[in-house]
N, CA and C atoms as a LAMMPS dump frame, in Angstrom:
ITEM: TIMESTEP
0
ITEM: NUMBER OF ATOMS
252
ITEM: BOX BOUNDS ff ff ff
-5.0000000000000000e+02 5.0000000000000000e+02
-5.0000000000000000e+02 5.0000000000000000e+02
-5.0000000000000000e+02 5.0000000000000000e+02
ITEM: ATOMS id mol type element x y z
1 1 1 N -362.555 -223.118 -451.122
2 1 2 C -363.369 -223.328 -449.95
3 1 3 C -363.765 -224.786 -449.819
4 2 1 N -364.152 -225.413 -450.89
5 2 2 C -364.85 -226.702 -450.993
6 2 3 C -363.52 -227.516 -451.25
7 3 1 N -363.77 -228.711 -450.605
8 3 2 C -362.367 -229.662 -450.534
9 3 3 C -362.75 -230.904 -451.456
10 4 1 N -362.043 -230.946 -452.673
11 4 2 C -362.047 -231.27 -454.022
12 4 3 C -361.327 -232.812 -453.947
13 5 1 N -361.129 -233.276 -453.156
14 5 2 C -360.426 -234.648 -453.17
15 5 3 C -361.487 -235.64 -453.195
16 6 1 N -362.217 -235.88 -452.635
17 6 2 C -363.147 -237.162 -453.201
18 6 3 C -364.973 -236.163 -453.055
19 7 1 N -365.873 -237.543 -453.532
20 7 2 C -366.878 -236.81 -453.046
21 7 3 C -367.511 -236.767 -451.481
22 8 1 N -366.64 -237.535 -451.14
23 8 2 C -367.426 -237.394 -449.95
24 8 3 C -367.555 -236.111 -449.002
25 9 1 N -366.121 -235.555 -449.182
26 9 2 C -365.663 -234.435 -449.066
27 9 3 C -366.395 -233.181 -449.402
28 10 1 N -366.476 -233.248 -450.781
29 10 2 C -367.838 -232.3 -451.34
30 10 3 C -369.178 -232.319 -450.827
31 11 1 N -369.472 -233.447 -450.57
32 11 2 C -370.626 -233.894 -449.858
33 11 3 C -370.946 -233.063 -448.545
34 12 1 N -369.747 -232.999 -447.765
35 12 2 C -370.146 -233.136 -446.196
36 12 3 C -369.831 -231.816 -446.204
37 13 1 N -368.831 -230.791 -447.13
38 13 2 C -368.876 -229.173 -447.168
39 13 3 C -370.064 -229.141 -447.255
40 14 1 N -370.781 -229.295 -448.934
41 14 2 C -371.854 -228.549 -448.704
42 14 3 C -372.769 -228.914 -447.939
43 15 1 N -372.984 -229.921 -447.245
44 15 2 C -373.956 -230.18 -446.479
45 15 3 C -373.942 -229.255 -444.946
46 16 1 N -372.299 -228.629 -444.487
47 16 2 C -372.161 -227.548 -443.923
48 16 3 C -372.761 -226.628 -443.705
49 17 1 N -372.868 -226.023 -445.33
50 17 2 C -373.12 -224.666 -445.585
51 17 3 C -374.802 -224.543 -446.069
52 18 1 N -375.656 -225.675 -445.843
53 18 2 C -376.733 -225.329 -446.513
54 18 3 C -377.517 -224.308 -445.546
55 19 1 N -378.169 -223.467 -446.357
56 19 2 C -378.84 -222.061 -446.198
57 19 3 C -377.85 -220.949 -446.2
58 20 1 N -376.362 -221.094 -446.855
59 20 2 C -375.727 -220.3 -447.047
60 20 3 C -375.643 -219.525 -448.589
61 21 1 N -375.307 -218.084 -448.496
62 21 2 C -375.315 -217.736 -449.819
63 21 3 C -374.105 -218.064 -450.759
64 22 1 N -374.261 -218.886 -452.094
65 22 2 C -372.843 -219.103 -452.718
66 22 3 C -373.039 -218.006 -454.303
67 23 1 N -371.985 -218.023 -454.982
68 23 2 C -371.956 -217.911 -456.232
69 23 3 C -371.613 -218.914 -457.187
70 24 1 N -372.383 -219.583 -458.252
71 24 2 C -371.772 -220.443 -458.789
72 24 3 C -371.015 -219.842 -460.026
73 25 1 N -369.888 -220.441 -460.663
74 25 2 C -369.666 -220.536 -462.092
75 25 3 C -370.171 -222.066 -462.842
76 26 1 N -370.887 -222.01 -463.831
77 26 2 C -371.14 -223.064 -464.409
78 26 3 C -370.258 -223.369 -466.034
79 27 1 N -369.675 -224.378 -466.015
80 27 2 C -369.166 -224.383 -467.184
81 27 3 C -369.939 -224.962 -468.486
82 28 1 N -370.391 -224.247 -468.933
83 28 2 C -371.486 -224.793 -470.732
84 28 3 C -370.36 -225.14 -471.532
85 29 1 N -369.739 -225.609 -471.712
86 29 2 C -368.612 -226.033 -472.704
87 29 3 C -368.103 -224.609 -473.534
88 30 1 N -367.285 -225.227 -474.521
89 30 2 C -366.371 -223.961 -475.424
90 30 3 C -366.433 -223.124 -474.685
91 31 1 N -365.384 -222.468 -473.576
92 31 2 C -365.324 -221.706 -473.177
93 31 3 C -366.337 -220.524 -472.471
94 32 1 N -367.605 -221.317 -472.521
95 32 2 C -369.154 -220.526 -472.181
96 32 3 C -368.863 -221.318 -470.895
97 33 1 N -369.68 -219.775 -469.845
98 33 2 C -369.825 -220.115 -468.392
99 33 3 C -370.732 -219.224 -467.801
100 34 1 N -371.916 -219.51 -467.014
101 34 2 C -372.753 -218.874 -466.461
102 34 3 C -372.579 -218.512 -464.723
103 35 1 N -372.639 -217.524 -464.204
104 35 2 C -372.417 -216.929 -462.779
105 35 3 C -373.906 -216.792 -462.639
106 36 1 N -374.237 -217.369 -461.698
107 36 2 C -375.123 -217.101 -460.961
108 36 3 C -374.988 -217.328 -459.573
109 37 1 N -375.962 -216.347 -458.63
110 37 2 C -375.849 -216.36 -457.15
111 37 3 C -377.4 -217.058 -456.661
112 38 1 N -377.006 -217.796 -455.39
113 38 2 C -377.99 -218.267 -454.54
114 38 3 C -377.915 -218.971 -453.52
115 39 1 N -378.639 -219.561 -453.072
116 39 2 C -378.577 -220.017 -451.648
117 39 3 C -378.731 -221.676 -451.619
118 40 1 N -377.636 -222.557 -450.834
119 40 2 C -377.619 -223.748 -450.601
120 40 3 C -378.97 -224.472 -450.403
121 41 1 N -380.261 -224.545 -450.765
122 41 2 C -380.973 -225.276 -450.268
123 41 3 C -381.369 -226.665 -449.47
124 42 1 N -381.158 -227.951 -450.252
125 42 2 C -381.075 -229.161 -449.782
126 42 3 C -379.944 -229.746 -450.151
127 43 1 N -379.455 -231.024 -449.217
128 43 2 C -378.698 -231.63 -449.97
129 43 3 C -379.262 -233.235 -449.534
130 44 1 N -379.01 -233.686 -450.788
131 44 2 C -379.559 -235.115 -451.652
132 44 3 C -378.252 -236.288 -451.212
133 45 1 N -378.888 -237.634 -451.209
134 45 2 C -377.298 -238.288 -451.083
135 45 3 C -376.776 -238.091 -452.479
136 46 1 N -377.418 -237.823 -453.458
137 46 2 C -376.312 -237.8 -455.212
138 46 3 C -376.565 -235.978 -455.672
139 47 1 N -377.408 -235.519 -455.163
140 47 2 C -377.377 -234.493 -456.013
141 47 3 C -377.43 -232.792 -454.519
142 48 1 N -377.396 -232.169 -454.837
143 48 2 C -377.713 -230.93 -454.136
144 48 3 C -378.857 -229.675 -455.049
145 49 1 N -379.492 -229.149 -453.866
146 49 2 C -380.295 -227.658 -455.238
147 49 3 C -380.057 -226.176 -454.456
148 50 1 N -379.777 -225.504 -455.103
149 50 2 C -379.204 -224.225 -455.419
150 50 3 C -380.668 -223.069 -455.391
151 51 1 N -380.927 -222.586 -454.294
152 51 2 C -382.385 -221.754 -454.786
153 51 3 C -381.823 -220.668 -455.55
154 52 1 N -382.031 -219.876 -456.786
155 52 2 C -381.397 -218.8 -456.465
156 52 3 C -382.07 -217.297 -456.699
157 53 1 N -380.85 -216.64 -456.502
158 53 2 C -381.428 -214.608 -455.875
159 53 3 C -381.587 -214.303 -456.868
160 54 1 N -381.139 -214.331 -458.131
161 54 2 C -380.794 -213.11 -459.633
162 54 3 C -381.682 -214.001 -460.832
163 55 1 N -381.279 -213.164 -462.005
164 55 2 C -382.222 -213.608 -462.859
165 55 3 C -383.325 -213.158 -462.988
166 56 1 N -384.047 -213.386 -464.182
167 56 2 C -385.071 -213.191 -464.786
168 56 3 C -386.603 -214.132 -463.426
169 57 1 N -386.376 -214.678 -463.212
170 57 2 C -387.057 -216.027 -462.571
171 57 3 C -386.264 -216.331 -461.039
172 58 1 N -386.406 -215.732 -460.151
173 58 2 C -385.795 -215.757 -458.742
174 58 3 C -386.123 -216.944 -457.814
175 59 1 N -387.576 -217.349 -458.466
176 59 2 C -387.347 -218.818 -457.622
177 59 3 C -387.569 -220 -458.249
178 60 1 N -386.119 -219.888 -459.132
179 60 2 C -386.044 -220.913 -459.826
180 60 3 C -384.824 -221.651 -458.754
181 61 1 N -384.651 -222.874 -459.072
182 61 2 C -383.854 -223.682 -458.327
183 61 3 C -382.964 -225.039 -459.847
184 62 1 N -381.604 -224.727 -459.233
185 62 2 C -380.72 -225.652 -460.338
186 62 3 C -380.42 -226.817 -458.978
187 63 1 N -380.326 -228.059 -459.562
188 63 2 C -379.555 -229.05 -458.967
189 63 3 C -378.186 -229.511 -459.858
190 64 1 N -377.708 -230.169 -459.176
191 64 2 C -376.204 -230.64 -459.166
192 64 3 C -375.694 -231.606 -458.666
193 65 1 N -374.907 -232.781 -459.49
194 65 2 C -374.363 -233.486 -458.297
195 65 3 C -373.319 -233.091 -457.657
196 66 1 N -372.477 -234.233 -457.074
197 66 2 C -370.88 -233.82 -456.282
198 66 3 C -370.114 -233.824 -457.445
199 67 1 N -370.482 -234.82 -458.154
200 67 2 C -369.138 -234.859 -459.256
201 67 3 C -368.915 -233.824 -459.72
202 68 1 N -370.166 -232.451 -460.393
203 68 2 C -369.977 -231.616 -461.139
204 68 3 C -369.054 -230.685 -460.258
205 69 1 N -369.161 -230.796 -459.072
206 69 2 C -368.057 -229.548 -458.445
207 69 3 C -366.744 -230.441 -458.178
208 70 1 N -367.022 -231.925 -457.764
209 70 2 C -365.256 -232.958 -457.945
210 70 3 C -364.658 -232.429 -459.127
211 71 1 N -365.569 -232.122 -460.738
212 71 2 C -364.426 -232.074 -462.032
213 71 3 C -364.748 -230.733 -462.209
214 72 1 N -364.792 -229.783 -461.792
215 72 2 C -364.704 -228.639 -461.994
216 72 3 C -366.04 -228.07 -462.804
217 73 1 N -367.219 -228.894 -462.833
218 73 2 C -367.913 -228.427 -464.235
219 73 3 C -368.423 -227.084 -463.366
220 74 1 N -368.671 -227.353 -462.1
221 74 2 C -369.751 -225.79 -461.2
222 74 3 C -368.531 -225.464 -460.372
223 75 1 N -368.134 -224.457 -460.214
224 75 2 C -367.043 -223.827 -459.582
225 75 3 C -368.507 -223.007 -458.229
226 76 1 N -368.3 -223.402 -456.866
227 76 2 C -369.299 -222.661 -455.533
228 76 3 C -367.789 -221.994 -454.466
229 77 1 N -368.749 -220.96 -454.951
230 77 2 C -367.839 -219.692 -453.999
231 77 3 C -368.622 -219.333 -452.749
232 78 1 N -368.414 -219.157 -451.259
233 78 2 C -368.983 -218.691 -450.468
234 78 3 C -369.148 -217.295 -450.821
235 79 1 N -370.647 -216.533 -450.567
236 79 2 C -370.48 -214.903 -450.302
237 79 3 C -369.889 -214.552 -449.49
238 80 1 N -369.674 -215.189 -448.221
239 80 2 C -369.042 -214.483 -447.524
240 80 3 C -367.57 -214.657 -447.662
241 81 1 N -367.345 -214.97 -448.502
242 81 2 C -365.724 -215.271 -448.714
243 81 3 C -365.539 -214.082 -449.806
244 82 1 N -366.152 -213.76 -450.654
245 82 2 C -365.851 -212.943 -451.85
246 82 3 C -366.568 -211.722 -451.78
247 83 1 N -366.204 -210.599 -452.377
248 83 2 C -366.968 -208.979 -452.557
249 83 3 C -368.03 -208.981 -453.289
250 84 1 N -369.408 -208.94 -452.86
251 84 2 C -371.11 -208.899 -453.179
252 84 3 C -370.819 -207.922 -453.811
Protein backbone atom coordinates (compact mmCIF):
# COMPACT_ATOMS: atom_id res chain seq x y z
CA UNK A 1 0.00 0.00 0.00
CA UNK A 2 2.70 2.44 1.19
CA UNK A 3 5.20 3.43 -1.62
CA UNK A 4 8.68 2.45 -0.28
CA UNK A 5 11.00 4.38 -2.66
CA UNK A 6 12.10 7.41 -0.85
CA UNK A 7 10.75 9.13 2.20
CA UNK A 8 9.04 11.48 0.88
CA UNK A 9 6.81 9.09 -0.53
CA UNK A 10 6.15 7.51 2.86
CA UNK A 11 5.60 10.78 4.08
CA UNK A 12 2.84 12.03 1.83
CA UNK A 13 0.95 8.20 2.01
CA UNK A 14 0.69 8.44 5.40
CA UNK A 15 -0.13 11.80 5.64
CA UNK A 16 -3.18 10.53 3.24
CA UNK A 17 -4.44 8.16 5.43
CA UNK A 18 -4.34 9.91 8.79
CA UNK A 19 -7.46 8.95 10.93
CA UNK A 20 -7.35 5.74 9.13
CA UNK A 21 -7.31 2.30 10.74
CA UNK A 22 -3.80 0.40 10.03
CA UNK A 23 -2.17 -2.76 11.41
CA UNK A 24 1.34 -2.55 12.20
CA UNK A 25 4.08 -5.34 12.23
CA UNK A 26 6.99 -4.17 14.26
CA UNK A 27 10.25 -5.79 13.90
CA UNK A 28 12.19 -6.29 17.66
CA UNK A 29 15.12 -7.97 16.14
CA UNK A 30 15.97 -11.97 16.13
CA UNK A 31 13.19 -12.78 14.45
CA UNK A 32 10.67 -11.11 17.27
CA UNK A 33 7.77 -8.98 15.84
CA UNK A 34 4.86 -7.30 17.43
CA UNK A 35 1.19 -6.76 15.50
CA UNK A 36 -0.57 -4.30 16.71
CA UNK A 37 -3.74 -2.36 15.38
CA UNK A 38 -4.62 1.42 15.40
CA UNK A 39 -5.37 4.47 14.01
CA UNK A 40 -3.10 7.07 12.01
CA UNK A 41 -3.11 9.95 14.32
CA UNK A 42 -0.65 12.88 13.46
CA UNK A 43 1.88 13.25 11.17
CA UNK A 44 5.24 15.10 12.18
CA UNK A 45 7.76 16.41 9.46
CA UNK A 46 10.32 13.34 10.96
CA UNK A 47 8.17 11.21 12.85
CA UNK A 48 4.31 10.01 12.74
CA UNK A 49 1.97 8.50 16.03
CA UNK A 50 -0.09 5.55 15.83
CA UNK A 51 -3.13 5.83 18.54
CA UNK A 52 -3.91 2.44 19.15
CA UNK A 53 -7.31 -0.04 19.59
CA UNK A 54 -5.82 -3.42 21.36
CA UNK A 55 -3.77 -4.13 24.19
CA UNK A 56 -3.60 -4.03 27.65
CA UNK A 57 -3.51 0.08 27.59
CA UNK A 58 -5.82 1.35 24.53
CA UNK A 59 -4.75 4.80 24.67
CA UNK A 60 -1.48 4.35 24.42
CA UNK A 61 0.14 5.93 21.32
CA UNK A 62 3.68 4.59 19.49
CA UNK A 63 5.56 7.03 17.19
CA UNK A 64 7.73 6.32 14.27
CA UNK A 65 9.72 7.78 11.78
CA UNK A 66 9.60 7.36 7.77
CA UNK A 67 12.72 5.56 7.76
CA UNK A 68 11.36 2.78 10.04
CA UNK A 69 8.66 1.89 7.36
CA UNK A 70 11.55 3.05 4.19
CA UNK A 71 13.75 -0.19 5.87
CA UNK A 72 11.18 -2.33 6.68
CA UNK A 73 11.60 -2.09 10.57
CA UNK A 74 7.27 -1.29 10.90
CA UNK A 75 5.55 -3.08 8.14
CA UNK A 76 1.51 -0.52 8.01
CA UNK A 77 -1.22 -2.41 6.50
CA UNK A 78 -4.51 -0.59 5.71
CA UNK A 79 -7.74 -2.29 7.52
CA UNK A 80 -9.44 -1.78 4.90
CA UNK A 81 -7.22 -3.56 2.68
CA UNK A 82 -6.92 -6.77 4.88
CA UNK A 83 -9.62 -9.26 6.88
CA UNK A 84 -10.39 -7.58 10.64
Amino acid sequence: MFDRTDVFHVRSDIQRNIGSKVRLETNKGRHKSVISKGVISNVYPSIFTIQLSDGPDPSRKLSFSYTDVLTNAVEITLCDSIEQ
